[in-house]
Structures are given as C-alpha cells and as structure tokens.
C-alpha atoms as an extended CHARMM CRD file, in Angstrom:
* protein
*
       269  EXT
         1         1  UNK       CA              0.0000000000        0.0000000000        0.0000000000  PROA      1               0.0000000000
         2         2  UNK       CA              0.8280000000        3.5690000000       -0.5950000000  PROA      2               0.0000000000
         3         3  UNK       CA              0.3090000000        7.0900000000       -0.5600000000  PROA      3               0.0000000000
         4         4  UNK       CA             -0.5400000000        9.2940000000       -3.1720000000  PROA      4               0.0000000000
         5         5  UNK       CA              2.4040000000       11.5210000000       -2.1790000000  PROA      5               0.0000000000
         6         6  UNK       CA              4.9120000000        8.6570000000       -3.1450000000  PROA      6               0.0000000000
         7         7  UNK       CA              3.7730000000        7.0960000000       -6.4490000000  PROA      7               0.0000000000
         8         8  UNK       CA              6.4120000000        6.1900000000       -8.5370000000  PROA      8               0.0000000000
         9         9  UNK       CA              7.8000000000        8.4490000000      -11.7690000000  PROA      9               0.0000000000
        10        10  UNK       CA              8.4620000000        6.4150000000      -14.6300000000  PROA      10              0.0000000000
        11        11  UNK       CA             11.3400000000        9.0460000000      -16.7020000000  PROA      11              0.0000000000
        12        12  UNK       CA             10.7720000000        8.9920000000      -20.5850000000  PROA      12              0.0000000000
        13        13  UNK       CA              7.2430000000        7.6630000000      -20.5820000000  PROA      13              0.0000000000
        14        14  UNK       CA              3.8940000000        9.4120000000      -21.1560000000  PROA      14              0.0000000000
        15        15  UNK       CA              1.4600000000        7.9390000000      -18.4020000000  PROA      15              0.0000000000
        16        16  UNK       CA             -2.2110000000        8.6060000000      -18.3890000000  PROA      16              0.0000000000
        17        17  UNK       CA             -4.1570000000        7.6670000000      -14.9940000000  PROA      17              0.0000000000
        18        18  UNK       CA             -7.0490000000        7.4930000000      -13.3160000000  PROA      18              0.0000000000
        19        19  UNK       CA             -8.6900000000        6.6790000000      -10.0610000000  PROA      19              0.0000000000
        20        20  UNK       CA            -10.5400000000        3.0240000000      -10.6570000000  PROA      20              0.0000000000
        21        21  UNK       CA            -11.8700000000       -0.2060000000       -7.9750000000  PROA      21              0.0000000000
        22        22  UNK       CA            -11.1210000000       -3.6740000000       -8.8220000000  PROA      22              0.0000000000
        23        23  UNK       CA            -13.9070000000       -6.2600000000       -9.5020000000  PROA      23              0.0000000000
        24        24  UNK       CA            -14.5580000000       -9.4680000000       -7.5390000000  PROA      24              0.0000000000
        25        25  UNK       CA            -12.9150000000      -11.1010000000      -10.5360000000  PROA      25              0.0000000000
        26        26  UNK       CA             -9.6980000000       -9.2170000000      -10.5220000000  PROA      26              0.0000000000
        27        27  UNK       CA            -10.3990000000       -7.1810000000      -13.3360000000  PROA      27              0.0000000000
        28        28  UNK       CA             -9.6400000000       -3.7980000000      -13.6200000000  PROA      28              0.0000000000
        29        29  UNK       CA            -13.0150000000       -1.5780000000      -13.7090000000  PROA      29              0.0000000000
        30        30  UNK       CA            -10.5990000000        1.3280000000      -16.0980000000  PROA      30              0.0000000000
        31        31  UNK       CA             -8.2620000000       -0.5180000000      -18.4000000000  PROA      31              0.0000000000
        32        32  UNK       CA            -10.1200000000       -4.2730000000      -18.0710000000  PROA      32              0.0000000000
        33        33  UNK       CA             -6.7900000000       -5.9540000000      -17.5370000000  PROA      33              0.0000000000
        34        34  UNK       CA             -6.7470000000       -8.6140000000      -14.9230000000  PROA      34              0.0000000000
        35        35  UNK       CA             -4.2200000000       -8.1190000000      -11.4790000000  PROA      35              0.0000000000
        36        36  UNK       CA             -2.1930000000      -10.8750000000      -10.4640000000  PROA      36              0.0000000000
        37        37  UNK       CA             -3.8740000000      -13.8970000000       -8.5730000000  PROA      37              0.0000000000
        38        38  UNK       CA             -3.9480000000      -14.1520000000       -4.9050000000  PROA      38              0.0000000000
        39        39  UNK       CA             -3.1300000000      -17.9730000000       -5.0100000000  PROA      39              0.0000000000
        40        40  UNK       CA              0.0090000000      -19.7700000000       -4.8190000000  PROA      40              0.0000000000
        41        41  UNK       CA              1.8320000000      -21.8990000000       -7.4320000000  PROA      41              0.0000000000
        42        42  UNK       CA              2.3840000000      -25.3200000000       -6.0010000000  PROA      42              0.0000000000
        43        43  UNK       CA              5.5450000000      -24.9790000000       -6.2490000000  PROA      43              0.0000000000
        44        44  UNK       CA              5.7910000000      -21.6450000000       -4.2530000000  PROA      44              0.0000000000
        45        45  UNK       CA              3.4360000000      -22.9810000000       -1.9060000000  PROA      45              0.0000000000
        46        46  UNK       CA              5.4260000000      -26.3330000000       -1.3120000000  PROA      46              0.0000000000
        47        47  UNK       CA              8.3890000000      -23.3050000000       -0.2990000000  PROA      47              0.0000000000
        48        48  UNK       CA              6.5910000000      -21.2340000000        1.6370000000  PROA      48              0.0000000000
        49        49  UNK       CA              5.2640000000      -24.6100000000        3.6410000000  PROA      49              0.0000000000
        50        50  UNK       CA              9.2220000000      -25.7400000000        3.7960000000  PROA      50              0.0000000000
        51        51  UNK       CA             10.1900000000      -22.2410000000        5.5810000000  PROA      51              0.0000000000
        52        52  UNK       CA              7.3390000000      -22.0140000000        7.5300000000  PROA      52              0.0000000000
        53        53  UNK       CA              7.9120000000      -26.0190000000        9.1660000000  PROA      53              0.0000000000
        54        54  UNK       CA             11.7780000000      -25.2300000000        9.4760000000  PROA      54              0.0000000000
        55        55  UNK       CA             11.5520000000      -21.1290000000       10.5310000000  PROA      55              0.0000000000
        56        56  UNK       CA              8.6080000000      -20.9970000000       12.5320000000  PROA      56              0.0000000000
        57        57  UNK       CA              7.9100000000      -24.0700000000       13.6980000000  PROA      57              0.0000000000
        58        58  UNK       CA             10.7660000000      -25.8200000000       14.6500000000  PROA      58              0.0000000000
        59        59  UNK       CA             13.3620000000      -23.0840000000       14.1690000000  PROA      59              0.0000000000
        60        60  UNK       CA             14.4590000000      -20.6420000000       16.7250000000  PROA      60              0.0000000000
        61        61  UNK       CA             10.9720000000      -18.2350000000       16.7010000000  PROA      61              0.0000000000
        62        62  UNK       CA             11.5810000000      -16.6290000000       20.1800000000  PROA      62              0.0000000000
        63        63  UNK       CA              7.4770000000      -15.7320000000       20.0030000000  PROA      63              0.0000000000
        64        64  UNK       CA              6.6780000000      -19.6860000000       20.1630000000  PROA      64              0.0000000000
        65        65  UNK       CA              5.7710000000      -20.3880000000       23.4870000000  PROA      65              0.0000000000
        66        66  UNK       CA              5.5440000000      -24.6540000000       24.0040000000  PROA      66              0.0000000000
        67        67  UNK       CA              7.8730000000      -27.2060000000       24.4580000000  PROA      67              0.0000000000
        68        68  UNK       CA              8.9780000000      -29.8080000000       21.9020000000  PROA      68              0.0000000000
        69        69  UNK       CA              7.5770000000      -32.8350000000       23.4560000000  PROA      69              0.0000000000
        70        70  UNK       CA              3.4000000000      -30.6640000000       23.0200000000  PROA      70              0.0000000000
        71        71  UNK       CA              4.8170000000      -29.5510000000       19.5860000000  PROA      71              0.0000000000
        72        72  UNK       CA              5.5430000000      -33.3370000000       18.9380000000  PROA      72              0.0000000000
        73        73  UNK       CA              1.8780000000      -34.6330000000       20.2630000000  PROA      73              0.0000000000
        74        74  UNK       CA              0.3380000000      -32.0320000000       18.2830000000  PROA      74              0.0000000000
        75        75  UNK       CA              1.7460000000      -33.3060000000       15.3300000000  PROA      75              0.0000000000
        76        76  UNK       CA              1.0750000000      -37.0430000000       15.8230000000  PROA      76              0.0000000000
        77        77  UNK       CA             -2.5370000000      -35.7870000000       16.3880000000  PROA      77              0.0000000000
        78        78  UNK       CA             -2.6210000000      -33.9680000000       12.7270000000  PROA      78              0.0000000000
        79        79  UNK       CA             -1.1410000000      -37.1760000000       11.1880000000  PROA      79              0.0000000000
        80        80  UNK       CA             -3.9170000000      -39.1670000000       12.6000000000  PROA      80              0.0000000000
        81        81  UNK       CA             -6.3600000000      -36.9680000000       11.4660000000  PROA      81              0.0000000000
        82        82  UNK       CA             -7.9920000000      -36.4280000000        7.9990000000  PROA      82              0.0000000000
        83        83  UNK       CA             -6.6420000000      -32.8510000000        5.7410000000  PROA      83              0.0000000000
        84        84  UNK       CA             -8.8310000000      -30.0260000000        7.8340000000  PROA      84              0.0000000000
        85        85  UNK       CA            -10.7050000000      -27.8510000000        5.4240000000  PROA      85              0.0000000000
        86        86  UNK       CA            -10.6120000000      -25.1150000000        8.4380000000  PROA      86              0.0000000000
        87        87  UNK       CA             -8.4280000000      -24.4450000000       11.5470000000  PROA      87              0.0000000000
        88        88  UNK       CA            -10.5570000000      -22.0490000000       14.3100000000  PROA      88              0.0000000000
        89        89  UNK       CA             -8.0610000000      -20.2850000000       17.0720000000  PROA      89              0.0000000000
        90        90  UNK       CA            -10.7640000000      -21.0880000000       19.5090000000  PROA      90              0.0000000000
        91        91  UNK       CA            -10.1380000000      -18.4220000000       21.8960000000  PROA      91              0.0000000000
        92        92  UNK       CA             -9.5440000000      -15.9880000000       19.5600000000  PROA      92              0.0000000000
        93        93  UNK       CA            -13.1230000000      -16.4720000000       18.0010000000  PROA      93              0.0000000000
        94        94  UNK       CA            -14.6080000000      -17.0110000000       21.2350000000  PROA      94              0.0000000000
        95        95  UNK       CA            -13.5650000000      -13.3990000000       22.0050000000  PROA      95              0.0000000000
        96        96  UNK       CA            -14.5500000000      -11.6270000000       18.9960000000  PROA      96              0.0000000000
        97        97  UNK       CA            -18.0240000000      -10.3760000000       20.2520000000  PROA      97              0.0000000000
        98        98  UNK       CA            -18.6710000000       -8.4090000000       23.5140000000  PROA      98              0.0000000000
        99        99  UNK       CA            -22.1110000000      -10.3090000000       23.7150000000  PROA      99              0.0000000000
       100       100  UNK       CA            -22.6640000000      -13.8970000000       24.1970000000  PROA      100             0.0000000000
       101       101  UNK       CA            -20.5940000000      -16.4550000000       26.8890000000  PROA      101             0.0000000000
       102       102  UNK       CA            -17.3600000000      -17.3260000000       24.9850000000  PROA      102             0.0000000000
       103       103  UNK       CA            -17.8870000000      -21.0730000000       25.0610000000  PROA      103             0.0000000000
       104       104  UNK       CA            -21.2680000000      -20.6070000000       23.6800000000  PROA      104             0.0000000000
       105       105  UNK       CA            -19.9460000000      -17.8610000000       20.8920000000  PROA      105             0.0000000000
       106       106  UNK       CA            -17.0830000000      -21.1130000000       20.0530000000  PROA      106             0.0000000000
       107       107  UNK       CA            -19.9310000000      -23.2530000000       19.8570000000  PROA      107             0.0000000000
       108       108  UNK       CA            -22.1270000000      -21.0220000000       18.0250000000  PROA      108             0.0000000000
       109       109  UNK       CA            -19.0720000000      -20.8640000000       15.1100000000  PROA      109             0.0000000000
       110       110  UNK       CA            -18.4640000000      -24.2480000000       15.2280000000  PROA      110             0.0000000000
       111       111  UNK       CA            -22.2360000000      -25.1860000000       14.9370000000  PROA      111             0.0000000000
       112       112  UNK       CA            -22.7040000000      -23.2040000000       11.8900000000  PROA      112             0.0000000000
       113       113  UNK       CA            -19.6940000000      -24.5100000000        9.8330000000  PROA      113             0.0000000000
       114       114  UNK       CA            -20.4100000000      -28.3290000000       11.1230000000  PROA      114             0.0000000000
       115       115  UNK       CA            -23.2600000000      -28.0810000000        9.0960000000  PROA      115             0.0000000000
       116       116  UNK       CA            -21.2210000000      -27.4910000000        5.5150000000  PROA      116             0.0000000000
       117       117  UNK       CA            -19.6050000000      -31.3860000000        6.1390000000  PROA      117             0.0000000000
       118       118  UNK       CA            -16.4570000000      -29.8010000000        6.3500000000  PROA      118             0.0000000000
       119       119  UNK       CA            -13.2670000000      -31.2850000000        8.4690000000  PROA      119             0.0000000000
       120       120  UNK       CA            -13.5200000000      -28.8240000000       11.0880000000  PROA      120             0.0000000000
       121       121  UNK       CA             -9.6270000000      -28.2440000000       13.8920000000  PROA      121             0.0000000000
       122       122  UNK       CA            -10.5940000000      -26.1110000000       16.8620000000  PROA      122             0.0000000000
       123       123  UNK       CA             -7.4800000000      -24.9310000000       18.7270000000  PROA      123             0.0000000000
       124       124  UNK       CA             -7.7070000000      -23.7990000000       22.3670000000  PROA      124             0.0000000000
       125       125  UNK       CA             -6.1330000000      -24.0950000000       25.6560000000  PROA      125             0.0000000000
       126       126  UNK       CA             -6.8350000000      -26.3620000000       28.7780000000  PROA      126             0.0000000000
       127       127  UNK       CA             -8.5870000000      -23.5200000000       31.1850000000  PROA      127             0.0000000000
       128       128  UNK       CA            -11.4460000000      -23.1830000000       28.7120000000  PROA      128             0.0000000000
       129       129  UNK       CA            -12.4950000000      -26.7330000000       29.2460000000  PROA      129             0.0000000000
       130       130  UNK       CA            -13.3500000000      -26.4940000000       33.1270000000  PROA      130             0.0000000000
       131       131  UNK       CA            -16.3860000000      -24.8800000000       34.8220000000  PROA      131             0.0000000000
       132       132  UNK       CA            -16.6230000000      -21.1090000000       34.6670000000  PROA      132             0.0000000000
       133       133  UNK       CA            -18.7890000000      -18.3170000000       33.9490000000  PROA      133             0.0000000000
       134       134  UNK       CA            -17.5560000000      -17.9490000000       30.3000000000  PROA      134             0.0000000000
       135       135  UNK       CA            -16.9290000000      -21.5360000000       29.5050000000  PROA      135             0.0000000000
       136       136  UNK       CA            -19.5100000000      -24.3260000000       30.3370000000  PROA      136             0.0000000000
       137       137  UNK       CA            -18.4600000000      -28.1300000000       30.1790000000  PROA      137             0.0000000000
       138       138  UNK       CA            -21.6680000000      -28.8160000000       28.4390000000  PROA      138             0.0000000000
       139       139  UNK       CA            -21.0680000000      -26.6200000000       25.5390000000  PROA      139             0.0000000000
       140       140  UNK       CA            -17.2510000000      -26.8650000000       25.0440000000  PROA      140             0.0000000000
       141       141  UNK       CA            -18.6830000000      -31.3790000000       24.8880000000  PROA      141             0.0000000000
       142       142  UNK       CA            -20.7660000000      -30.1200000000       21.7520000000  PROA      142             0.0000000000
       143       143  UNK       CA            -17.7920000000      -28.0400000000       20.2770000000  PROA      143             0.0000000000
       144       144  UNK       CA            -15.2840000000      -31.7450000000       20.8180000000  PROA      144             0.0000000000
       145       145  UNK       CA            -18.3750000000      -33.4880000000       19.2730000000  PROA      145             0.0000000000
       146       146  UNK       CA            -18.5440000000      -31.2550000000       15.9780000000  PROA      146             0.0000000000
       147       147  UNK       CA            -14.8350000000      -30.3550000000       15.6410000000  PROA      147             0.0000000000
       148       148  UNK       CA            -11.3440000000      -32.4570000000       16.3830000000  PROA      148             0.0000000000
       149       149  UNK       CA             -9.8050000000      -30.2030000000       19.0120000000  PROA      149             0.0000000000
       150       150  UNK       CA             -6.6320000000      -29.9770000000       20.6260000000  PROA      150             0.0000000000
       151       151  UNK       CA             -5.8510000000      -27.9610000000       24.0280000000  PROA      151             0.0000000000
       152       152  UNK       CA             -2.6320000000      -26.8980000000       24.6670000000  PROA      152             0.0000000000
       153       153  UNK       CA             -0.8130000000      -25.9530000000       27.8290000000  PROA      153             0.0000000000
       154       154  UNK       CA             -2.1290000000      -22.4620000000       28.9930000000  PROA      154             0.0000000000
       155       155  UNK       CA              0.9130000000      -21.2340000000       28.5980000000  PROA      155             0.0000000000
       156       156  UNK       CA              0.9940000000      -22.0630000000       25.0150000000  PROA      156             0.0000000000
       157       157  UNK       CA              0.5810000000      -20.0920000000       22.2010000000  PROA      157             0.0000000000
       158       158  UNK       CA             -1.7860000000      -20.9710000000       19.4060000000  PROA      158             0.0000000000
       159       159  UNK       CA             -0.5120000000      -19.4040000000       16.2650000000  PROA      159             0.0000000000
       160       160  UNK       CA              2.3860000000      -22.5860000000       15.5740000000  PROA      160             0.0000000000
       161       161  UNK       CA             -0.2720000000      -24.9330000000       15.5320000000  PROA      161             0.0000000000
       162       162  UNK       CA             -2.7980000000      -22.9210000000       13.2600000000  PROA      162             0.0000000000
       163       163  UNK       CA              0.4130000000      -22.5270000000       10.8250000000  PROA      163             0.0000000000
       164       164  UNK       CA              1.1530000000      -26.5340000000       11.0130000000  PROA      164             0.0000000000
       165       165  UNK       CA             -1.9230000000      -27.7380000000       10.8370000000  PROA      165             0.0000000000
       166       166  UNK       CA             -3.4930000000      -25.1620000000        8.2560000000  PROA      166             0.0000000000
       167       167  UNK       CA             -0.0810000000      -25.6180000000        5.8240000000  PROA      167             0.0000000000
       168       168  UNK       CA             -0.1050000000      -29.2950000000        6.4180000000  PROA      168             0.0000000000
       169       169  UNK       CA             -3.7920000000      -29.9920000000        5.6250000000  PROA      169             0.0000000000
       170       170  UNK       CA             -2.8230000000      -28.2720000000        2.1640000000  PROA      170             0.0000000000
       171       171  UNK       CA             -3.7530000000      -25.0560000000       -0.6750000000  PROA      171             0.0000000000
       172       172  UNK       CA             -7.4770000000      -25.4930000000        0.1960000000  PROA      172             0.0000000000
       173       173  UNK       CA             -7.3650000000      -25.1480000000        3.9830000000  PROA      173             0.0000000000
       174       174  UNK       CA             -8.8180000000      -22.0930000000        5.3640000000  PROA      174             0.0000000000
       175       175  UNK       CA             -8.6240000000      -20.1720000000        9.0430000000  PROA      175             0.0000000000
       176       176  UNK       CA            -10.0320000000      -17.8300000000       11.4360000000  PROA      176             0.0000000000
       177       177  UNK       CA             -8.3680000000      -15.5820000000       13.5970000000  PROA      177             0.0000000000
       178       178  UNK       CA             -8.0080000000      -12.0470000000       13.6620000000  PROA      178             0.0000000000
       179       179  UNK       CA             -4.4820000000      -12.3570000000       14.9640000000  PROA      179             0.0000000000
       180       180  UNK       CA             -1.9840000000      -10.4940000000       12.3070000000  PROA      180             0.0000000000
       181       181  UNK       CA              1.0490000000      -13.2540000000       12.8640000000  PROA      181             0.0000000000
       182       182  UNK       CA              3.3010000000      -10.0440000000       12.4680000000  PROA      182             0.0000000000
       183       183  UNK       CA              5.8720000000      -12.2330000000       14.8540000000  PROA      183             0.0000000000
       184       184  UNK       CA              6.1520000000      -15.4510000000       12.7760000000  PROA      184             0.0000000000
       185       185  UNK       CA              6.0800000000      -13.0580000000        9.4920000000  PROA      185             0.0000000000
       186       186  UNK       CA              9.0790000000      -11.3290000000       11.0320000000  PROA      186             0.0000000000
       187       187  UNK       CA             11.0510000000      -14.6870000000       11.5230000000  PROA      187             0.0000000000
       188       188  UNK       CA             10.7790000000      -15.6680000000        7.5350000000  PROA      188             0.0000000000
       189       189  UNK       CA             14.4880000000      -15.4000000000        6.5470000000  PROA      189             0.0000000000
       190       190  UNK       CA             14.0400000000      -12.8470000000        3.7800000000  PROA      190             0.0000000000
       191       191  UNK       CA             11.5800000000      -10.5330000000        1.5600000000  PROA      191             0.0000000000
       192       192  UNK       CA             10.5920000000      -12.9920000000       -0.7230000000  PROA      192             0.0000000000
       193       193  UNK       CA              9.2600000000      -15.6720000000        2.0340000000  PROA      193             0.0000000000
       194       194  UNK       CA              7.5590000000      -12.8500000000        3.8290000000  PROA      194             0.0000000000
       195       195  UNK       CA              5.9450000000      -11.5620000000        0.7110000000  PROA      195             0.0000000000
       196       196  UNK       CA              4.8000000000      -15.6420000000        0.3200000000  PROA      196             0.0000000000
       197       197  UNK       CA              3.7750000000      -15.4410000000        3.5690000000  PROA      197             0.0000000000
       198       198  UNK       CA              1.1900000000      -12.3370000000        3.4490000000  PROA      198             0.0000000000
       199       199  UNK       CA             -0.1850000000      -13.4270000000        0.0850000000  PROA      199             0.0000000000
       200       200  UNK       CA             -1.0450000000      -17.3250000000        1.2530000000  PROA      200             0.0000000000
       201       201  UNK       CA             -2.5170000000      -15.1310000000        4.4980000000  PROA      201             0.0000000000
       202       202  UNK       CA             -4.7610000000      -13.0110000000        2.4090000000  PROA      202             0.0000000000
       203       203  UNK       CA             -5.6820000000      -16.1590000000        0.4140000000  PROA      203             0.0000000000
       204       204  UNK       CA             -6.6490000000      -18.2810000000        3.3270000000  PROA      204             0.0000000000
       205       205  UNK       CA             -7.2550000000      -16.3480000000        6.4150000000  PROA      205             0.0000000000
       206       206  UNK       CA            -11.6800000000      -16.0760000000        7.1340000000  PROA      206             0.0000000000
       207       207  UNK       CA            -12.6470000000      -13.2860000000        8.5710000000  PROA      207             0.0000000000
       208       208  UNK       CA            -16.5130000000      -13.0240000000       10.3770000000  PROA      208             0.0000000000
       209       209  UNK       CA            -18.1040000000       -9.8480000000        9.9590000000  PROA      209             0.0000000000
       210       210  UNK       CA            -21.1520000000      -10.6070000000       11.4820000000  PROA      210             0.0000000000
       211       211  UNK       CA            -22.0290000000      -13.8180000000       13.8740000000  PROA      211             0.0000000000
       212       212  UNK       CA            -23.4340000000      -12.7190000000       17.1530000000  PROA      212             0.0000000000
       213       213  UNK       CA            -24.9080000000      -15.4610000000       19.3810000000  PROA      213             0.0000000000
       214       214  UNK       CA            -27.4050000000      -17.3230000000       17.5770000000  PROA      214             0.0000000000
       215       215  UNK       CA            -27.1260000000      -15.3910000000       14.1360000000  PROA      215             0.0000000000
       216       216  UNK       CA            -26.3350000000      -16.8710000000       11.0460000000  PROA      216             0.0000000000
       217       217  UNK       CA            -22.6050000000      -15.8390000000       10.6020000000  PROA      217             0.0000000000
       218       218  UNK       CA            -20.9490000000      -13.7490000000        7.1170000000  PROA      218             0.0000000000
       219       219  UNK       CA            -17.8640000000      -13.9200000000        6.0040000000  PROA      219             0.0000000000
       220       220  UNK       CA            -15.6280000000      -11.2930000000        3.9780000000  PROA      220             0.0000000000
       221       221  UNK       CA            -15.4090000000      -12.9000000000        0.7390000000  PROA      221             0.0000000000
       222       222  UNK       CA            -11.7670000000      -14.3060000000       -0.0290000000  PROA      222             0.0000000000
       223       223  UNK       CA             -9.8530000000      -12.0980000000       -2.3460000000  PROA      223             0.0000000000
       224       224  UNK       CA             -8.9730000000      -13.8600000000       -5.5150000000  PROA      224             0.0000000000
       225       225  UNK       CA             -6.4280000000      -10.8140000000       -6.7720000000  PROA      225             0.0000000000
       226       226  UNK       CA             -3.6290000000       -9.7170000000       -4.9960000000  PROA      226             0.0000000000
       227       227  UNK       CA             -2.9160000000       -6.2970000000       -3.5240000000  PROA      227             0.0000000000
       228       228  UNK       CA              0.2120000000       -4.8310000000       -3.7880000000  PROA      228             0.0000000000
       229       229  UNK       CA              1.7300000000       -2.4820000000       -6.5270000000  PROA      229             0.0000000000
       230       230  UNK       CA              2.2980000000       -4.3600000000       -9.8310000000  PROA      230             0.0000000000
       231       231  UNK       CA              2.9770000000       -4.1160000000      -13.2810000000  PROA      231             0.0000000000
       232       232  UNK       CA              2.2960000000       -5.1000000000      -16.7850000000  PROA      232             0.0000000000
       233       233  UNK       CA              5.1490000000       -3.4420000000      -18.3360000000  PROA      233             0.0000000000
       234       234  UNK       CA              2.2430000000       -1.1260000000      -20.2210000000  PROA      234             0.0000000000
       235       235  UNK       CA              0.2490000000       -0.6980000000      -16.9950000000  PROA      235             0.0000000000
       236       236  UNK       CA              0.2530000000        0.1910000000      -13.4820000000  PROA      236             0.0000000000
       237       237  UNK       CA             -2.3310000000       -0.9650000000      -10.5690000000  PROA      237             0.0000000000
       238       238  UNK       CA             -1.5520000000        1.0980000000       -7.6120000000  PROA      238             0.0000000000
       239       239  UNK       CA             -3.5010000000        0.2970000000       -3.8970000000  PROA      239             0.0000000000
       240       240  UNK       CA             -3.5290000000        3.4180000000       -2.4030000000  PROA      240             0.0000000000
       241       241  UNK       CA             -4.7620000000        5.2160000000        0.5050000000  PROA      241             0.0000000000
       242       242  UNK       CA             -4.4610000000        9.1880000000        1.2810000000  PROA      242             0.0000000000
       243       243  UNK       CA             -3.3290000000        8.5180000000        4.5480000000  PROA      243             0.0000000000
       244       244  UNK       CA             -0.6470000000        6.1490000000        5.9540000000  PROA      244             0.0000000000
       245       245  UNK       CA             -2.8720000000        3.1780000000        6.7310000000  PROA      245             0.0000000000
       246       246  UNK       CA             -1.8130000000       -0.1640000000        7.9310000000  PROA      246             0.0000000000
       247       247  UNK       CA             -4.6880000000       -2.7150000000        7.2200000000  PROA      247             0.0000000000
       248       248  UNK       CA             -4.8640000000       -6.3620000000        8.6490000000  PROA      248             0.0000000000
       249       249  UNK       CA             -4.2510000000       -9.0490000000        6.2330000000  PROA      249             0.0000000000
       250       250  UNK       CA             -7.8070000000       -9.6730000000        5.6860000000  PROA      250             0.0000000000
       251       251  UNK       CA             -8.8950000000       -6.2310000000        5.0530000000  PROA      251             0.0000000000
       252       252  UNK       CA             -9.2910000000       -5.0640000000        1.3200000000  PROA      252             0.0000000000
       253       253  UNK       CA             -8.4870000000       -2.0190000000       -0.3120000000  PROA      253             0.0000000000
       254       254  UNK       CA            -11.1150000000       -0.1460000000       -2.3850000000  PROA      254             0.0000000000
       255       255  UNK       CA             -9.3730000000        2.7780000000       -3.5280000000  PROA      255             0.0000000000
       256       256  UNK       CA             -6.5560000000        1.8100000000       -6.5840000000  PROA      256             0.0000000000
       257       257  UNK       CA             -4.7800000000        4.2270000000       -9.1240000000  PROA      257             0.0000000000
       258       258  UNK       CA             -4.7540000000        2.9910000000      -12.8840000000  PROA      258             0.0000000000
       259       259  UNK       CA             -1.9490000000        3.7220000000      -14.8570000000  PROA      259             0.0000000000
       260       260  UNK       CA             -1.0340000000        3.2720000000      -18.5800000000  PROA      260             0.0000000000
       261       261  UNK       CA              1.2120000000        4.7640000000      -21.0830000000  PROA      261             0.0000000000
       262       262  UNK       CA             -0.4560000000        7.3270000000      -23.9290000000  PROA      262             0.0000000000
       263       263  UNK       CA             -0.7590000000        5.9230000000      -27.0370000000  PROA      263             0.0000000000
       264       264  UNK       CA              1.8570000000        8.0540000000      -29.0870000000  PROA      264             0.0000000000
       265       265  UNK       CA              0.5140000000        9.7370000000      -32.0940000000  PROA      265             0.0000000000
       266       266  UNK       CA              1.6760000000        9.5930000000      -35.3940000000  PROA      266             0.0000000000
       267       267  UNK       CA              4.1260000000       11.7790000000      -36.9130000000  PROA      267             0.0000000000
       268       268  UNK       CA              2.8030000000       14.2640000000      -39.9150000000  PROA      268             0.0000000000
       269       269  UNK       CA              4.8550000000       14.9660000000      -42.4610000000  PROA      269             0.0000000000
C-alpha cells in the first residue's frame, strides 16, 4: 500500500491515470486488464510450507511459546487426522463479540460450519475446558463433538499450531483468527518468504463480519487478486490510501490508481 504523495515516476514515458476499484474477478473496472492472482503456485506454496515447518515451527521463533515434546503430540494428532478444510483459534473467536458467553460464541461458530460437512480443527487451551462463567463443560462437549480439538498448555501459544496444521492440511485449507502473525512473518528469513507469507494469508485467512450469538454468521469474501503495486510493463495498478494506513491481512483495499502509457501519435509529415 501507498500514498498518493509517493507514487512512482516512470522518466521517458507518457502515463495517463485514473482513479478506478477492482472487480470481484480481478479485473480492472478502467483498463479491463486482470491483477495478479492471490493464489500460490504449487511450487511456491510447497516453499513457503518448507520455511514455515523449518523457521517458525521448529526453528528458533523466540514468540513460540511450548515445548517440543506438546509440539511433537500435536503433530502425531494432525497425522492421525484427515486434511482439515478449516483451523478455528478457539479463543480468539470465542472473544470476537462483547455479547454472548465465549464457550457458547465457540460453539455457536463451530455449529454453523459443522453443518457445511467440512473437516472442522478447533485450537484452544486447557482452562477453557473447566467450569466457569464464560466456559460451560456442556457446551465446550458439543464443540469436541462437531470439531477435532486440541488444548494446549495455557501457557501455550496458538498461532504454531494454526500454521502446522493449516499448511499441512494443504492449498485449500482455510482459518479464522483475527491475529496479524506479524511475529512469525518477522522470523521468515528474507523478503521474498515474507511476501509468500502475506499473500497465502490473504488467500486463506476467514474473517466473520457478522455472527453474534445465535445469528447466522458472514464472512468477507476471499480475495482472488492480490494487492500490492504491480505491473504489466504497459500498466500500473496502484492500492492506495491518502493517509498512511496499515490494514490487517484480511482487510481489502477499495481505492486503486490505474496507470497506462499514452498511445503516441503519429508523426505528420
């Protein structure tokens, strides 16, 4: 993303341009031409699995908070199970509405995608299955009989086993969490991993707009074009904003700049 203020000058070219929004297909609502996918080659997404298993997972990410013998169970639990089609940080999504008892706002997600047939992973901790005023044992039992769960320690962090098990299920393996995973971005090794990294995020990461107890839940749609400055060698897509904006991974711009070179009119003799 950038600013007005610091779009690029392209010396010896005439440019025309014009403010324009991007369809749902990826087209370009100016100039028709189609931005660059949001998904992954298999081969780049066979890399970006490689770095993520070696960097983040069992590499030296100072954010990870486990031990290696959980990290081990967790993964002989994901090898016994079937390919998830979506991973849930449970206590993130329990605490994404003010309204509602957390273990029956997990339940209430859960619920509604249970009913799709799809091979549902809830992540959580150990505290939220005991008795308490936010988390009942009777409703966190219907969560264990919709989902496959796995509790960590409480002193665990949940963001190394979203990554493993959402990357190991494969390409069409979704999650939900509103966690940014700035952290285990940061320990990629270099640009081009983190760039991987962000665009498989964009591609994969849910994000529910509405869903309060008892309400049918909405998603934001999925992007299928990616958002970051690119170019056609005749064109220019630029995501912009007029103010220094930082926007969460799932959040989509609206506001683009269109750029492409004057056709150059013939010489009269």
């Amino acid at each position: 993303m950038v600013t007005l203020s610091v779009l690029p000058r392209i010396p010896g070219k005439q440019w025309k341009g014009q403010f324009t929004t991007i369809q749902k297909s990826g087209q370009c609502s100016s100039c028709g031409k189609a931005i660059e996918p949001i998904h992954l080659s298999p081969e780049e997404y066979r890399f970006l699995k490689e770095k993520v298993m070696s960097e983040v997972i069992d590499g030296g990410d100072q954010y990870r908070k486990t031990t290696p013998q959980e990290l081990k169970k967790f993964k002989n639990f994901v090898d016994s199970c079937p390919p998830f089609d979506i991973v849930i940080d449970g206590l993130n999504v329990a605490k994404m509405f003010r309204k509602g008892r957390e273990s029956q706002i997990l339940l209430d997600v859960v619920s509604q995608l249970a009913k799709q047939n799809l091979q549902l992973l809830v992540l959580g901790r150990k505290h939220m299955l005991g008795q308490s005023s936010q988390w009942r044992k009777d409703e966190m039992e219907q969560v264990q009989e919709q989902a496959y769960c796995f509790f960590a320690d409480n002193i665990s962090e949940d963001d190394p086993f979203l990554l493993y098990a959402a990357l190991h299920s494969g390409d069409h393996c979704k999650f939900i969490t509103k966690d940014l995973m700035r952290d285990h971005k940061a320990c990629l090794p270099d640009a081009r991993t983190q760039r991987l990294f962000f665009k498989w995020q964009q591609g994969h990461q849910l994000a529910i707009l509405k869903g309060f107890p008892r309400s049918k839940l909405t998603f934001q749609n999925i992007l299928t074009y990616d958002t970051v400055v690119q170019t056609t060698g005749d064109s220019w897509h630029i995501p912009y904003d007029e103010d220094l904006v930082e926007r969460y991974s799932y959040e989509v711009p609206t506001k683009w700049l269109c750029l492409h070179q004057k056709t150059q009119m013939p010489t009269v003799c």
